[in-house]
C-alpha positions in Angstrom: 0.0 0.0 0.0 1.1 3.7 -1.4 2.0 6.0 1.4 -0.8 9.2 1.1 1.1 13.0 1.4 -0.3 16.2 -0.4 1.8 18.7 -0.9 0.9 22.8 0.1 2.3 25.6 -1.9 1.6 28.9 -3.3 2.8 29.3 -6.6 6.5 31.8 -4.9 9.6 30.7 -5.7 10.5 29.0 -2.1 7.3 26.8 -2.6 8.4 26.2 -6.5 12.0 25.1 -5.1 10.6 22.8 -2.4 8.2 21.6 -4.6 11.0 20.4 -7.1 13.2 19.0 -4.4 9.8 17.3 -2.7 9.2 15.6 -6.3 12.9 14.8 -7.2 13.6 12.8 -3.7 10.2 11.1 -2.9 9.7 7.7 -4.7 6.2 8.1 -6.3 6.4 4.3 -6.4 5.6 4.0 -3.0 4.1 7.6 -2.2 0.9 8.9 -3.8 1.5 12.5 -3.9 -0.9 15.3 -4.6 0.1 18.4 -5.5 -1.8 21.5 -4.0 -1.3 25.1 -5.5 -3.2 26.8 -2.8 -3.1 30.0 -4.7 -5.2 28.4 -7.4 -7.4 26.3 -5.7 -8.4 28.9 -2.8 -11.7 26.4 -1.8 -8.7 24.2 0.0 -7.0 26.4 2.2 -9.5 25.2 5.1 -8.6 21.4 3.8 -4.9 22.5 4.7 -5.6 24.3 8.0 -7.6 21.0 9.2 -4.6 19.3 8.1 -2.1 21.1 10.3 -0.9 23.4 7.6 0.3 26.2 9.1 2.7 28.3 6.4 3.1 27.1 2.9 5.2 25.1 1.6 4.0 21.8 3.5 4.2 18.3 3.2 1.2 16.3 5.3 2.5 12.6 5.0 -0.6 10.3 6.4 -1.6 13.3 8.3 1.4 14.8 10.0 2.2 18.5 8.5 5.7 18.8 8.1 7.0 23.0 7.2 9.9 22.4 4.8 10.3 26.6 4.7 8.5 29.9 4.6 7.2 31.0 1.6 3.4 32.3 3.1 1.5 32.5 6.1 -1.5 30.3 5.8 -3.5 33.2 6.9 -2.6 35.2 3.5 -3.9 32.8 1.4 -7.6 32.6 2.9 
């Protein structure tokens, strides 16, 4: 069974350089990753505060949120 992990960003160039590195190191063979540009889907920013998302870029792996840096306040993106 895949491990489940959604990844947070908005679109700025820390969350574009996580997002590489996030895609580059994680073996999608045995994680399903889902890729979330807050910015552009607004309607999920609650869907990432639920999920411990607390500045963007994230990583929620089975539903821990782990901060990789600061590219946004989740607050600025409501």
């Amino acid at each position: 069974m895949k491990t489940s992990a959604k990844f947070y960003h908005a679109g700025c160039p820390v969350c574009l350089a996580a997002e590489s590195a996030v895609v580059n190191y994680l073996d999608r063979s045995k994680v399903d990753l889902e890729i979330v540009h807050l910015g552009d889907a607004k309607g999920r920013v609650a869907e990432a505060e639920k999920a411990g998302v607390k500045s963007v870029p994230a990583l929620v792996i089975d539903g821990q949120a782990l901060h990789l840096n600061f590219g946004a306040d989740i607050a600025v993106l409501r």
